[in-house]
PAPAGU-80393 format. One line per 2 residues: number of its first residue (from 1); for each residue x negated, y, z of N, C-alpha, C, CB. Coordinates in Angstrom, 1 decimal. Atoms other than C-alpha are relative to their C-alpha. Glycine has a CB too. Layout:
N
NUM) X:Y:Z:X:Y:Z:X:Y:Z:X:Y:Z; ...
//
This chain:
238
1) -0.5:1.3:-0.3:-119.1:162.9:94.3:-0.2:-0.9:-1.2:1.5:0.0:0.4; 0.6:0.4:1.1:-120.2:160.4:92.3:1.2:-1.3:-0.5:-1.6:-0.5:0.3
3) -1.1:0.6:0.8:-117.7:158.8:89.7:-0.1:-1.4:0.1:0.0:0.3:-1.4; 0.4:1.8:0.2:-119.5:155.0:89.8:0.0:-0.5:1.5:-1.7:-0.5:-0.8
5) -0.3:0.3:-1.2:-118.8:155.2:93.7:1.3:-0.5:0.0:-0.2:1.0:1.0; -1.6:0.1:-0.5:-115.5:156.3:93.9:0.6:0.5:-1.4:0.4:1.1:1.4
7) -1.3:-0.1:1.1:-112.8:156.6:90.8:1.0:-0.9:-0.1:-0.4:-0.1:-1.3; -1.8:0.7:0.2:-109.2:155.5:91.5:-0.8:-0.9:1.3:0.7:-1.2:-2.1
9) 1.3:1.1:-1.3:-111.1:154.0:94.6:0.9:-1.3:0.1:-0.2:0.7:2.2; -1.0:1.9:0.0:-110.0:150.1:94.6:-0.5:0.0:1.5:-0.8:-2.0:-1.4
11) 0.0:0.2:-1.6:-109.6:148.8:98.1:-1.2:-0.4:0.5:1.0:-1.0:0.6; 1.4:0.3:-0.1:-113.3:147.4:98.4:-0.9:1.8:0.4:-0.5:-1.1:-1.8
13) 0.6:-1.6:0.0:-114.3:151.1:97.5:0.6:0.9:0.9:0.5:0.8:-1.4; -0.5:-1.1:-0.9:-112.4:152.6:100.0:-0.6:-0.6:1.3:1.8:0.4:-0.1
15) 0.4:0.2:-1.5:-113.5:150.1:103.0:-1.8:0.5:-0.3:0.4:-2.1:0.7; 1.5:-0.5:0.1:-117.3:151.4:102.0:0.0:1.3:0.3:-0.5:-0.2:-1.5
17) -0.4:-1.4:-0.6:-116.0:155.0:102.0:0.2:0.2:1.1:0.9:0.6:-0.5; -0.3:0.1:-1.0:-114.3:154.5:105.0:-0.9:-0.3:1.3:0.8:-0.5:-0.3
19) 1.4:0.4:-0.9:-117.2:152.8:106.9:-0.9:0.7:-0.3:-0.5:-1.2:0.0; 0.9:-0.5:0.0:-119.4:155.1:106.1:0.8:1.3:0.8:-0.8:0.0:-1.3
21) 0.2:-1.6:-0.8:-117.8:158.3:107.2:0.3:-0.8:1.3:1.3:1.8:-0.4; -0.1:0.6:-1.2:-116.8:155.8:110.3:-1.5:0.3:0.7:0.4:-1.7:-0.3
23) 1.7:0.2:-0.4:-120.7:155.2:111.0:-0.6:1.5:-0.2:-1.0:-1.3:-1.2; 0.5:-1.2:0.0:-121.2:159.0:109.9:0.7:1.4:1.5:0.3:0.3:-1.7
25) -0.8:-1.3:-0.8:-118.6:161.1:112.2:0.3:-0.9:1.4:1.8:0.7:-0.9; 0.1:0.5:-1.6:-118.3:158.2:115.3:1.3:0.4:-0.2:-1.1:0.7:1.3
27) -1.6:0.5:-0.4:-114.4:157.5:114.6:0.3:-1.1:-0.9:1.2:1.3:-0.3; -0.6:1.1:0.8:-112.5:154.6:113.3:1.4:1.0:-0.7:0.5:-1.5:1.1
29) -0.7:-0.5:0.5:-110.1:155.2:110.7:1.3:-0.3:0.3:-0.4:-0.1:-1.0; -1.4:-0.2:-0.6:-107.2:153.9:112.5:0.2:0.6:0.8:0.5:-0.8:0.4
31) 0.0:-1.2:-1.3:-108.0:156.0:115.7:0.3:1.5:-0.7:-1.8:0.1:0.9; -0.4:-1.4:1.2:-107.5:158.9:112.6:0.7:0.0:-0.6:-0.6:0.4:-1.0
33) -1.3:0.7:0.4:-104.7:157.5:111.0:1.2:0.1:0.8:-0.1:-1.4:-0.1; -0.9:0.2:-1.2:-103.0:156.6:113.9:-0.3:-0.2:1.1:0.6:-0.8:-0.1
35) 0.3:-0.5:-1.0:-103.3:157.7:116.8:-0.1:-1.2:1.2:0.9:1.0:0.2; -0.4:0.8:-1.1:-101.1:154.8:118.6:-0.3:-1.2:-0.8:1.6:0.2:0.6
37) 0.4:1.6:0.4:-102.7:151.6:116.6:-0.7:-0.5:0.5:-0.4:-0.5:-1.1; 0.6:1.5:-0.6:-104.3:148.6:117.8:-0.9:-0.5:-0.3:0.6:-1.1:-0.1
39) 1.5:0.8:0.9:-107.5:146.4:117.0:1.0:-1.2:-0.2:-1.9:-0.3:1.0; -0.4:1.3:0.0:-106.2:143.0:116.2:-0.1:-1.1:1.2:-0.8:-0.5:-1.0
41) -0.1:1.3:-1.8:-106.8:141.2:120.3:1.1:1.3:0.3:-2.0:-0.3:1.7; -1.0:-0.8:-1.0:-104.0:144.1:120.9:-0.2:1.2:0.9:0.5:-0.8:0.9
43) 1.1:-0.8:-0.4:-106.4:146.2:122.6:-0.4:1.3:-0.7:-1.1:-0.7:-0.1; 0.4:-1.2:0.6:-107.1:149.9:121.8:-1.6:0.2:-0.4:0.5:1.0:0.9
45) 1.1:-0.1:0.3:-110.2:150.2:120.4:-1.0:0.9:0.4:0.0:0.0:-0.8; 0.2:-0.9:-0.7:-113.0:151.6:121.9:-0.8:1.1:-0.5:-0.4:-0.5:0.9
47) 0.9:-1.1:0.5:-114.2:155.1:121.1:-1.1:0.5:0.6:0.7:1.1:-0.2; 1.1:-0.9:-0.6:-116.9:155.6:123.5:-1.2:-0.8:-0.3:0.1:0.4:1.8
49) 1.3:0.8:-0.2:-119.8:153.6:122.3:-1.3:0.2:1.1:-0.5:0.1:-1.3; 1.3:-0.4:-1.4:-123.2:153.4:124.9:-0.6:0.6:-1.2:-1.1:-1.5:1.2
51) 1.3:-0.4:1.0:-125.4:155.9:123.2:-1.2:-0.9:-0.2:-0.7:1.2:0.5; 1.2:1.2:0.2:-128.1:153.6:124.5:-0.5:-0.9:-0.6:0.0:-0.6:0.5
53) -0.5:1.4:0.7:-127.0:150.8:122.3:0.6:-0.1:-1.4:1.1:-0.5:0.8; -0.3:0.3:1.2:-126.6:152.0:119.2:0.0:-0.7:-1.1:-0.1:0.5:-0.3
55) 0.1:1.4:1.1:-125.9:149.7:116.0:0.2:-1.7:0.8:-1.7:0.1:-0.8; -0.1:1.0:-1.4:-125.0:147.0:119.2:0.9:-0.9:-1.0:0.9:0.5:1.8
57) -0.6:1.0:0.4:-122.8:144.9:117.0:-0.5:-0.4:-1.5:1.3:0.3:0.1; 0.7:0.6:1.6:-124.2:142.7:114.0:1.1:-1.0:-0.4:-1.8:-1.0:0.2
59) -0.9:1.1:0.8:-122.2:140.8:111.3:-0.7:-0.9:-0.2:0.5:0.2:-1.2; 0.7:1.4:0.1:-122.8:137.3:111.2:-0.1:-0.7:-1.4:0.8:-1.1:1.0
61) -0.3:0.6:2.0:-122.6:136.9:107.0:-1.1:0.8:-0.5:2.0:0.5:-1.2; 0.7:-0.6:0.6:-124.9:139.6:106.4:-0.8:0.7:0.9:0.6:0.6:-0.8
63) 1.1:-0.4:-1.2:-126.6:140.6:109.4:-0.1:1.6:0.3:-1.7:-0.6:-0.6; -0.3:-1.5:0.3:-125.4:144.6:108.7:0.2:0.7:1.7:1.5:0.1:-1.3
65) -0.2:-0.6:-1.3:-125.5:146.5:112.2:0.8:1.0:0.1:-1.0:0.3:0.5; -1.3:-1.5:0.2:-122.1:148.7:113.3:-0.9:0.4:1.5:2.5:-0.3:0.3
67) 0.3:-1.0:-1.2:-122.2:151.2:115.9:1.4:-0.1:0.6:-0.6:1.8:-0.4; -0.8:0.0:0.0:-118.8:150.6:116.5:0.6:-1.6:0.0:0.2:0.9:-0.8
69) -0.2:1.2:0.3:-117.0:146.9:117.0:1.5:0.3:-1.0:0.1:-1.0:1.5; -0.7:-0.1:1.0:-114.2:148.1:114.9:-0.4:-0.1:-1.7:0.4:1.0:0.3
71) 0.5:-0.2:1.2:-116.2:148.9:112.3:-0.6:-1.2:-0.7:-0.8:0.9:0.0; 0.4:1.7:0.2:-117.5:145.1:112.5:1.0:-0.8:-0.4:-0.5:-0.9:1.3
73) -1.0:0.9:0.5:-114.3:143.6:112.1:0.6:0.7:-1.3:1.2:-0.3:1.3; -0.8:-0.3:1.9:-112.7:145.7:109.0:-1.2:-0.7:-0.7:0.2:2.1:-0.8
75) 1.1:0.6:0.5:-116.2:144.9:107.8:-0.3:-1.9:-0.5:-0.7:0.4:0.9; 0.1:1.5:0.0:-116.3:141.1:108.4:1.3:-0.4:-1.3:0.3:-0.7:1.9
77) -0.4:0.2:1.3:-113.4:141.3:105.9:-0.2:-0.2:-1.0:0.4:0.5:-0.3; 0.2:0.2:1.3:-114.8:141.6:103.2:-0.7:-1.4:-0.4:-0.8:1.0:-0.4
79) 0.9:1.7:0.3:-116.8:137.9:103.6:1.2:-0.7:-0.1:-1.0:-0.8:1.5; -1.2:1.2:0.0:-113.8:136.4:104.9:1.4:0.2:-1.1:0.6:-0.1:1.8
81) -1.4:-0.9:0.5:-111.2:138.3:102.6:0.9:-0.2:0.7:0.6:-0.3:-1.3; -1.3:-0.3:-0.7:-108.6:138.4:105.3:0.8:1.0:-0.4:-0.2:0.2:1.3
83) -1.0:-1.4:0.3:-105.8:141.4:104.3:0.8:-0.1:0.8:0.7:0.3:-1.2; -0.9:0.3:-0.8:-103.8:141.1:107.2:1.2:0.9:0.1:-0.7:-0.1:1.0
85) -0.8:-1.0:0.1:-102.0:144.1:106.2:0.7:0.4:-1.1:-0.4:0.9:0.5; -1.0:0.4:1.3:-99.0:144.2:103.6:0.6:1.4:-0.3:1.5:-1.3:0.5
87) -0.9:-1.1:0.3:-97.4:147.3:101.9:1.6:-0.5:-0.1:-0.6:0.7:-1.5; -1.4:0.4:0.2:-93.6:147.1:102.4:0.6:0.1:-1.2:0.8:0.7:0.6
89) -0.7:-0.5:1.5:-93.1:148.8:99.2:-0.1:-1.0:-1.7:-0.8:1.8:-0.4; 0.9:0.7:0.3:-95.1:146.8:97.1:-0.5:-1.3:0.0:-0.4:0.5:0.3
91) 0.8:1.1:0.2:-96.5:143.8:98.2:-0.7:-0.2:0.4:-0.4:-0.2:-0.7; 1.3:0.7:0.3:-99.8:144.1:98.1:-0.7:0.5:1.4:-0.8:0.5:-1.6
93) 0.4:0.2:-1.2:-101.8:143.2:100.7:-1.9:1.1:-0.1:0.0:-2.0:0.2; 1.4:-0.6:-0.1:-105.4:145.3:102.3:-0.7:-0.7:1.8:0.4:2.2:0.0
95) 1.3:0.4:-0.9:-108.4:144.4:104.8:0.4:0.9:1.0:-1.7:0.2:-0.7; -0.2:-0.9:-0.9:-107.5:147.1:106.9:1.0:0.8:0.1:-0.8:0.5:0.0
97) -1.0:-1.5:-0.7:-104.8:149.5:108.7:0.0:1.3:-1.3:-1.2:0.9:1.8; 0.8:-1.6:0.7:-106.8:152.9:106.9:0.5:-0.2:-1.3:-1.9:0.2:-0.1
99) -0.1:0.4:1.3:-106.2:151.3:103.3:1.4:-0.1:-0.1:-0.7:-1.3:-0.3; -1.6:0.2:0.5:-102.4:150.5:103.5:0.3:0.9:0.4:1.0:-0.9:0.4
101) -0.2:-1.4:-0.4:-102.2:154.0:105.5:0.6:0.5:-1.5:-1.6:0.9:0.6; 0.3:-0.3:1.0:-103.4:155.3:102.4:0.9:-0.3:-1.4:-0.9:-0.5:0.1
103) -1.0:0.8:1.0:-101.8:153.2:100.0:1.2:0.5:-0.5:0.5:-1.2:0.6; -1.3:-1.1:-0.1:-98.3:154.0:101.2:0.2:1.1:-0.7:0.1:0.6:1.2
105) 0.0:-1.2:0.8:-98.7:157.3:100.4:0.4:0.2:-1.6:-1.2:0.3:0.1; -0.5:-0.1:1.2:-98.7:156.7:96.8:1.0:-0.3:-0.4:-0.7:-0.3:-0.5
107) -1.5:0.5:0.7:-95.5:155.5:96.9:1.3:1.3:0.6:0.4:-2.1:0.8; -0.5:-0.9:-0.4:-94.3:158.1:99.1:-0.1:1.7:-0.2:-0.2:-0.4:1.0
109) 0.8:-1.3:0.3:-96.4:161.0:98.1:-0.6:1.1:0.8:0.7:0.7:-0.6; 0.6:-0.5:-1.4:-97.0:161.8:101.5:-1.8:1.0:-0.1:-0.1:-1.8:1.2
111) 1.5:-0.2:-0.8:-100.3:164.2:101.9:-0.2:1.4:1.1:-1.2:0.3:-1.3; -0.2:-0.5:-0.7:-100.6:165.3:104.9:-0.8:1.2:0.7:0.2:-0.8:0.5
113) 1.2:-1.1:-0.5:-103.7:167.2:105.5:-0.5:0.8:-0.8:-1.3:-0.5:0.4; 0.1:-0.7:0.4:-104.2:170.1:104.3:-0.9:1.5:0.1:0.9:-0.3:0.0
115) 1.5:-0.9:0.0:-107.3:172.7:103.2:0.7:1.3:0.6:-0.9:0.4:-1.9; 0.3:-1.5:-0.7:-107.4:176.3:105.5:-0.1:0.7:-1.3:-1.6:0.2:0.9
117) 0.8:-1.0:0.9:-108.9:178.0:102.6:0.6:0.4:-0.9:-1.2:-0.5:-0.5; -0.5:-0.5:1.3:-107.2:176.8:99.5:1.7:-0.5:-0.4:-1.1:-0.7:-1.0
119) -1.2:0.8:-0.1:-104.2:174.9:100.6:0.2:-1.3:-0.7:1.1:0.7:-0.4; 0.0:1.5:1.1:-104.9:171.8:98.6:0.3:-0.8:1.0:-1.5:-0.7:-0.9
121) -0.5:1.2:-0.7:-103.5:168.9:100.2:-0.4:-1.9:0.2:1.1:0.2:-0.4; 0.9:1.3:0.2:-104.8:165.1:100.9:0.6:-1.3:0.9:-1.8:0.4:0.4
123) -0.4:1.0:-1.4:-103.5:162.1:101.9:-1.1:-0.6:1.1:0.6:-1.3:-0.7; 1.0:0.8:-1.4:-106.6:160.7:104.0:-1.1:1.7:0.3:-1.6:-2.2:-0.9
125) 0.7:-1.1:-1.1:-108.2:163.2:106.8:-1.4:0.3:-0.7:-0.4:-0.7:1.9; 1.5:-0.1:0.4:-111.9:162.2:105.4:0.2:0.3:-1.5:-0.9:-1.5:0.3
127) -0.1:-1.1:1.2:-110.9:163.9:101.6:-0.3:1.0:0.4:1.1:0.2:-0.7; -0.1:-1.1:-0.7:-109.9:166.9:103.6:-1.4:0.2:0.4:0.9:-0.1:1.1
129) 1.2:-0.5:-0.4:-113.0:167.1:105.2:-1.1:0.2:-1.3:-0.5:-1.1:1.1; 1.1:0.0:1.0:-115.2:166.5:102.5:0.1:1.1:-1.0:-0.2:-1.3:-0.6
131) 0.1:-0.8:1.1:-113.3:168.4:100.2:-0.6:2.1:0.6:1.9:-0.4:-0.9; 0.5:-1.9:-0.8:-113.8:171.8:102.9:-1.5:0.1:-0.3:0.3:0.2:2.3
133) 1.3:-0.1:0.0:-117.3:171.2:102.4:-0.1:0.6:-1.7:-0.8:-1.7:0.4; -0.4:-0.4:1.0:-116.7:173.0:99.1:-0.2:1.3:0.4:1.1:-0.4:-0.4
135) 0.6:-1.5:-0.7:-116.0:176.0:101.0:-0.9:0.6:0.7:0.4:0.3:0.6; 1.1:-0.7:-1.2:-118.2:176.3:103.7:-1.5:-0.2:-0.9:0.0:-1.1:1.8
137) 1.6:0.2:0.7:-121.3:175.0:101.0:-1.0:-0.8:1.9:-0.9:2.5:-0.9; 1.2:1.6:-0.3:-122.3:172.1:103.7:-0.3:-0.5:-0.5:0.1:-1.0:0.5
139) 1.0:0.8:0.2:-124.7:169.7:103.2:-0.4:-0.8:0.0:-0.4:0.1:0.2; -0.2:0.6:-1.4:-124.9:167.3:105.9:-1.2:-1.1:-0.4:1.9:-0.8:0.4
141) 0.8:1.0:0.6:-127.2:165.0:103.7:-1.7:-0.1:-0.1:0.4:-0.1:-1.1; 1.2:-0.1:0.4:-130.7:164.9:103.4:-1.0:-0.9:-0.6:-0.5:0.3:0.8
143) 0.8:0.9:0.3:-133.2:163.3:101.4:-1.2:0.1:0.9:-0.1:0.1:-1.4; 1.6:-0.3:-1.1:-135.9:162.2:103.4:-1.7:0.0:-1.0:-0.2:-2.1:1.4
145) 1.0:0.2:1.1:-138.3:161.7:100.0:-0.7:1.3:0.3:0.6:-0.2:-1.5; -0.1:-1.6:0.6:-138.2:165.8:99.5:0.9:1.0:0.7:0.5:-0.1:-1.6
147) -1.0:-1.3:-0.9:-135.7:167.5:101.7:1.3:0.4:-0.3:-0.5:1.3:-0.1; -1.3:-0.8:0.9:-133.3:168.1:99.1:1.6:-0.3:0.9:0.1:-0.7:-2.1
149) -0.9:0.4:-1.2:-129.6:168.5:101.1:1.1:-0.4:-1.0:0.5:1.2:1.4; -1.9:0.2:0.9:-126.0:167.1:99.5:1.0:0.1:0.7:0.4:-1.6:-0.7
151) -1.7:-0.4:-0.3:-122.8:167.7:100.0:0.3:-1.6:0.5:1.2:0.5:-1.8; -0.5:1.0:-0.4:-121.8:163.8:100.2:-1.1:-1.2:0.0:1.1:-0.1:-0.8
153) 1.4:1.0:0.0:-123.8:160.9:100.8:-0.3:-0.8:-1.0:-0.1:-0.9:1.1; 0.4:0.8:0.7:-122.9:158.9:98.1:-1.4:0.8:-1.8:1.6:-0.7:-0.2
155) 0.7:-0.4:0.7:-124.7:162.0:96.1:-1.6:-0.2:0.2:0.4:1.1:0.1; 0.9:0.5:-0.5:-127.5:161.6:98.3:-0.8:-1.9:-0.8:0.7:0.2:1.4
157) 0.6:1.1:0.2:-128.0:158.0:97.8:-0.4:-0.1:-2.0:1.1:-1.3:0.7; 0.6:0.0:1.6:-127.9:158.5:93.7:-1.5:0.6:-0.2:1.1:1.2:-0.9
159) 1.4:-1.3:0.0:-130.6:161.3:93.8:-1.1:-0.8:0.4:0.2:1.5:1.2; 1.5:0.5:-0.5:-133.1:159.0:96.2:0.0:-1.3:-1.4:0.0:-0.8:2.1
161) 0.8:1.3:1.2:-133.1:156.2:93.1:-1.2:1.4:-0.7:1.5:-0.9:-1.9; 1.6:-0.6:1.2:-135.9:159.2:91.3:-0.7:-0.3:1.0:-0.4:1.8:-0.6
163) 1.5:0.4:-0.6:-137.8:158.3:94.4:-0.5:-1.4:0.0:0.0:0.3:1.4; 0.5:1.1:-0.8:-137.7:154.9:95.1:-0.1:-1.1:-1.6:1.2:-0.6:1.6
165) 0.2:0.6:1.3:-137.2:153.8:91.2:1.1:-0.7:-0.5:-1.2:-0.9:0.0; -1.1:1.3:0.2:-133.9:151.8:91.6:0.5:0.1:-1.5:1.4:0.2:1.1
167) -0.5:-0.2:1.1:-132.2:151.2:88.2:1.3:-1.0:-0.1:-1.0:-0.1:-1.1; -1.6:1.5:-0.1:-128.8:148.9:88.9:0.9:-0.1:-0.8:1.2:0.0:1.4
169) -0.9:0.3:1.4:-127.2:149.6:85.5:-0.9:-0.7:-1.3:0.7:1.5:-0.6; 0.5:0.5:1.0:-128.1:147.2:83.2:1.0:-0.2:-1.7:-0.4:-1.3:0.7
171) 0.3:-0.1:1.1:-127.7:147.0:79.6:0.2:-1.6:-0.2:-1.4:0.6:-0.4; -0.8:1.2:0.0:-125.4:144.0:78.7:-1.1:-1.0:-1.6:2.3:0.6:-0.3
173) 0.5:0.4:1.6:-127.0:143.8:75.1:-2.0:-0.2:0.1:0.5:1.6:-1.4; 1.9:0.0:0.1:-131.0:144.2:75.5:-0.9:-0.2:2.1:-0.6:2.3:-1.0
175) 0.0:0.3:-1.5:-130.7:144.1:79.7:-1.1:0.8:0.3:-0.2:-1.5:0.6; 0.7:-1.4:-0.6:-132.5:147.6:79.7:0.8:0.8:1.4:0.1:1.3:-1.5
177) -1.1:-0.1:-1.2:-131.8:148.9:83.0:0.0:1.7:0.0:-0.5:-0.8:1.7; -0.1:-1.4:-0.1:-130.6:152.4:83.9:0.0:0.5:1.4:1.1:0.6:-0.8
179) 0.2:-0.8:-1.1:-131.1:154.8:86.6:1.4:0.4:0.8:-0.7:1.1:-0.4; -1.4:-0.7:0.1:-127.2:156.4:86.0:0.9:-0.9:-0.8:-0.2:1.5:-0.8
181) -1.3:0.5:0.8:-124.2:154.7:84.6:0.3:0.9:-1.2:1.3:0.0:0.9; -0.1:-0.3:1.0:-123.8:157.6:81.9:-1.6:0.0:-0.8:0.8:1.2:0.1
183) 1.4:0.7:0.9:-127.9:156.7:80.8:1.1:-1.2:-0.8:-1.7:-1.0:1.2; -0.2:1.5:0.3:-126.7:153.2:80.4:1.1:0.2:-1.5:0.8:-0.9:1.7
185) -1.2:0.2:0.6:-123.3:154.1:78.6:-0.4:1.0:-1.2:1.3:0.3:0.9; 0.6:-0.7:1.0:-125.5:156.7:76.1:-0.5:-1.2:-0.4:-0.9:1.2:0.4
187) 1.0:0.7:0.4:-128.1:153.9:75.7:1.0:-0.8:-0.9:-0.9:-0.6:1.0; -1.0:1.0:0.6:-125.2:151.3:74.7:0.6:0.5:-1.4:1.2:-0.1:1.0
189) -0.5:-0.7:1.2:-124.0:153.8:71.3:-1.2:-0.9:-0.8:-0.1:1.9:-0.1; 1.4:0.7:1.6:-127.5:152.3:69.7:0.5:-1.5:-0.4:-2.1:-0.4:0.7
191) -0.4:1.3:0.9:-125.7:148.7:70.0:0.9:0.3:-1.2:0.9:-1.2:1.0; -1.5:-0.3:0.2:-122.2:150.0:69.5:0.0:0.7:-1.4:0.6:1.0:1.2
193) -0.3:-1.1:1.1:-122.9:152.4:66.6:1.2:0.8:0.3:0.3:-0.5:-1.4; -1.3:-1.1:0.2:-120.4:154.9:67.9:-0.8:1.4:0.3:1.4:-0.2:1.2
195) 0.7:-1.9:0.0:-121.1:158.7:67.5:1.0:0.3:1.0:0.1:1.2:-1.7; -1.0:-0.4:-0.8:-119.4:160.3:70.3:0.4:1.5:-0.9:-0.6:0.3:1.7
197) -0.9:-1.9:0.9:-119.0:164.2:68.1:-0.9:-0.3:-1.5:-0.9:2.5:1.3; 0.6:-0.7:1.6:-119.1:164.7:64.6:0.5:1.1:-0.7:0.2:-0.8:-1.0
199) -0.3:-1.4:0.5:-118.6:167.9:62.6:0.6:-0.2:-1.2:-1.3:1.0:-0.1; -0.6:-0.1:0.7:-116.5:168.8:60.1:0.0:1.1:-0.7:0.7:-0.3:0.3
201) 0.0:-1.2:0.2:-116.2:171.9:57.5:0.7:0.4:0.8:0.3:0.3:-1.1; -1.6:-0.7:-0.3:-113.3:173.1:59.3:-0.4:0.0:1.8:2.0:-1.4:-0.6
203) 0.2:0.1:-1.8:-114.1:172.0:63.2:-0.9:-1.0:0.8:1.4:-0.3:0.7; 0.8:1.5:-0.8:-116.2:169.7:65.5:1.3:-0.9:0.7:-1.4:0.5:1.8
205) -0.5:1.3:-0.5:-114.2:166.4:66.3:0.1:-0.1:1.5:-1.0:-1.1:-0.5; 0.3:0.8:-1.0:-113.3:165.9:69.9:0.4:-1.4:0.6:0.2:0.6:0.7
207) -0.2:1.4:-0.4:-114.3:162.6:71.3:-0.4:-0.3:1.4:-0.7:-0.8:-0.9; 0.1:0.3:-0.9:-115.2:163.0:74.7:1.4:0.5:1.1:-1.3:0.5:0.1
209) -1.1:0.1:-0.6:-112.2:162.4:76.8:-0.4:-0.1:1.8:0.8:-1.3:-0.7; -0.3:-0.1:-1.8:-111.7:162.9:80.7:0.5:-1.0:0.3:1.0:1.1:0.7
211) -0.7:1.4:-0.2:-110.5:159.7:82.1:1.3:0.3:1.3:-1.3:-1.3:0.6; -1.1:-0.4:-1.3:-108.5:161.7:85.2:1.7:0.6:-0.9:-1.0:1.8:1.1
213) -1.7:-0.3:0.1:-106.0:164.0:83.1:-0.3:-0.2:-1.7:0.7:2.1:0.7; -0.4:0.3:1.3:-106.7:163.1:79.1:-0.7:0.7:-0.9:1.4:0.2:-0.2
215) 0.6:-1.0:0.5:-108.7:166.3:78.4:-1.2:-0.4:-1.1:-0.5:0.7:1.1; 1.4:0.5:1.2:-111.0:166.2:75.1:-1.0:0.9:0.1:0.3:-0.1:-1.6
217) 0.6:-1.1:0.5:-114.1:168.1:74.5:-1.0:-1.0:-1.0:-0.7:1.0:1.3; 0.7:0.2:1.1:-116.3:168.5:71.6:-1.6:-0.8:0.5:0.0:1.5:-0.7
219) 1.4:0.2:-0.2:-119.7:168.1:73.6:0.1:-0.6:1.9:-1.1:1.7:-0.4; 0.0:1.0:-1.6:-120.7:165.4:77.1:-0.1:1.2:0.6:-1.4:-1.3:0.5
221) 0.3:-1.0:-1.2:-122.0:168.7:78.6:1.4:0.6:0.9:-0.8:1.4:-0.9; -0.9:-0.6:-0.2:-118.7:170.4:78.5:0.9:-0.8:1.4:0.5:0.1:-1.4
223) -0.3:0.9:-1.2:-117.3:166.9:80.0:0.0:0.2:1.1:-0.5:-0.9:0.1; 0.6:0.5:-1.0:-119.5:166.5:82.3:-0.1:1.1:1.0:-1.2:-0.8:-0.4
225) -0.4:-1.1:-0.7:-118.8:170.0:83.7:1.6:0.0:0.3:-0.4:1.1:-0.7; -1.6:-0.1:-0.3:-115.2:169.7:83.7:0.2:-0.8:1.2:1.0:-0.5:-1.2
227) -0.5:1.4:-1.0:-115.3:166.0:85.5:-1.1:0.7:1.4:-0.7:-2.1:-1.0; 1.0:-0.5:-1.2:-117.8:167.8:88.0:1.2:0.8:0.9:-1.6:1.3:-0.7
229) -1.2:-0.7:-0.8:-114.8:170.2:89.1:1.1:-1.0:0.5:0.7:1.1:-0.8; -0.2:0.9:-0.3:-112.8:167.1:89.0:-0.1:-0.9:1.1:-0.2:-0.2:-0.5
231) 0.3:0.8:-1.9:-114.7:165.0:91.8:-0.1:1.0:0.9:-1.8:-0.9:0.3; -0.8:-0.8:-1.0:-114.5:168.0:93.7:0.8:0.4:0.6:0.0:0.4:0.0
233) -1.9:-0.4:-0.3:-111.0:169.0:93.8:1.0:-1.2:-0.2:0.7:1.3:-1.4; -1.3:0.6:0.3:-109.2:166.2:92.7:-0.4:-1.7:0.1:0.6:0.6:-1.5
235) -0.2:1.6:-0.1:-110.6:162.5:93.1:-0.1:0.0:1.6:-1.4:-1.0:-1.0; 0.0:0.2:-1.1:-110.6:163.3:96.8:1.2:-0.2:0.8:-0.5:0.6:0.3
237) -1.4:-0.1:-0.3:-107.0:163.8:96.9:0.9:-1.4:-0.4:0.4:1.2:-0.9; -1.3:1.3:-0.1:-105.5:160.2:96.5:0.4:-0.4:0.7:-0.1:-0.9:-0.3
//
C-alpha cells in the first residue's frame, strides 16, 4: 500500500479509495455500510447495473465515466464540494455517507469487521478485504506493460510509472522531478544539508523515524521495512 496514496487518509483520499474499490468490486459504499441508506432523491440505489452499458454515467466537470450512478454523485462532490453529511460528535462535515460512516468510528472506536485468520479488526469492510489479501497472497492487479500482479491497485499504478516514465514529484528547489516521493525526499538532503545517520565511537545515531508509532532506526532500509509491515497491518485499520 502505498504511503503517498493513503496515510491518515484525509476525506478526498478516502472518496478515491472508496471509488475505486466501488468501480473495482460493483458495490457502493453505502449499500456496505448500510444496508438501509438512501441516495439523496430518497431512492435506494441501484445495484444491478446493465452489463451492456457499462461506464453509462459521465461527469459533467471532468468527463470521468462511472459504472454506477452512485458513484457519479459522491464523485460530482468533489467539483461542487457539497458535504452534505455532518459528524454529531464533532462537527465536521464529509462528501459522502461511507466517510462519516467511517469517521464516527474514530470517535467511538467501533471496528467492526474482522480478519478469519488473524483476528485483526477494521472499521471499513474494504480494509478487511484488502488486508485478507495478506493471507491468501492475492493479487487481483495486473500490469498490462509486463504482467507483473499486486496486491492493491494503488501498488499497481506506482510500479506502471517505470513503464510509461511518469515522474509527479517535483523538486521544490531545482524542479527535478521524481518517479517516488522517497527519490524526491532523498534528492531534497542535497538542498537541505541534512544527513539522515551518522556514526559515532560508541553507536550509529538514529534518525530515521516511523511517522505511524515514533519508531527510530539507524538505516532507511530498516525503515522502510518496518513501514512496509505497517501499510499492511495497520494503515488499513482506521
Amino acid at each position: 500500500w502505498n504511503r503517498d496514496a493513503v496515510s491518515g487518509v484525509k476525506e478526498e483520499g478516502e472518496i478515491t479509495v472508496i471509488l475505486e474499490e466501488e468501480e473495482e468490486t460493483g458495490a457502493l459504499i453505502n449499500t456496505r455500510e448500510r444496508p438501509d441508506s438512501q441516495s439523496d432523491s430518497g431512492k435506494s440505489p441501484s445495484v444491478e447495473p446493465d452489463p451492456e452499458t457499462p461506464n453509462q454515467h459521465h461527469c459533467a466537470h471532468c468527463g470521468k465515466s462511472f459504472r454506477w450512478l452512485g458513484s457519479l454523485q459522491m464523485h460530482e462532490r468533489i467539483h461542487t464540494g457539497e458535504k452534505p453529511y455532518h459528524c454529531s460528535h464533532c462537527g465536521k462535515n464529509f462528501t459522502q455517507l461511507g466517510a462519516l460512516v467511517g469517521h464516527e468510528r474514530t470517535h467511538t472506536g467501533e471496528k467492526p469487521y474482522h480478519c478469519s485468520h488473524c483476528g485483526k479488526s477494521f472499521r471499513w469492510l474494504w480494509g478487511l478485504k484488502k488486508h485478507e489479501r495478506i493471507h491468501t497472497g492475492e493479487k487481483p492487479y495486473h500490469c498490462s506493460h509486463c504482467g507483473k500482479s499486486f496486491r492493491w491497485l494503488v501498488s499497481l499504478k506506482t510500479h506502471e510509472r517505470i513503464h510509461t516514465g511518469e515522474k509527479p514529484f517535483q523538486c521544490s528547489q531545482c524542479e527535478k522531478n521524481f518517479r517516488w516521493s522517497g527519490s524526491l525526499k532523498k534528492h531534497e538532503r542535497i538542498h537541505t544539508g541534512e544527513k539522515p545517520f551518522q556514526h559515532t565511537n560508541t553507536q550509529e545515531e538514529k534518525t530515521y523515524h516511523c511517522s505511524h508509532c515514533g519508531k527510530t532506526f539507524s538505516q532507511s532500509e530498516d525503515l522502510k521495512s518496518h513501514e512496509r509491515i505497517e501499510r499492511l497491518c495497520s494503515d488499513l485499520s482506521f
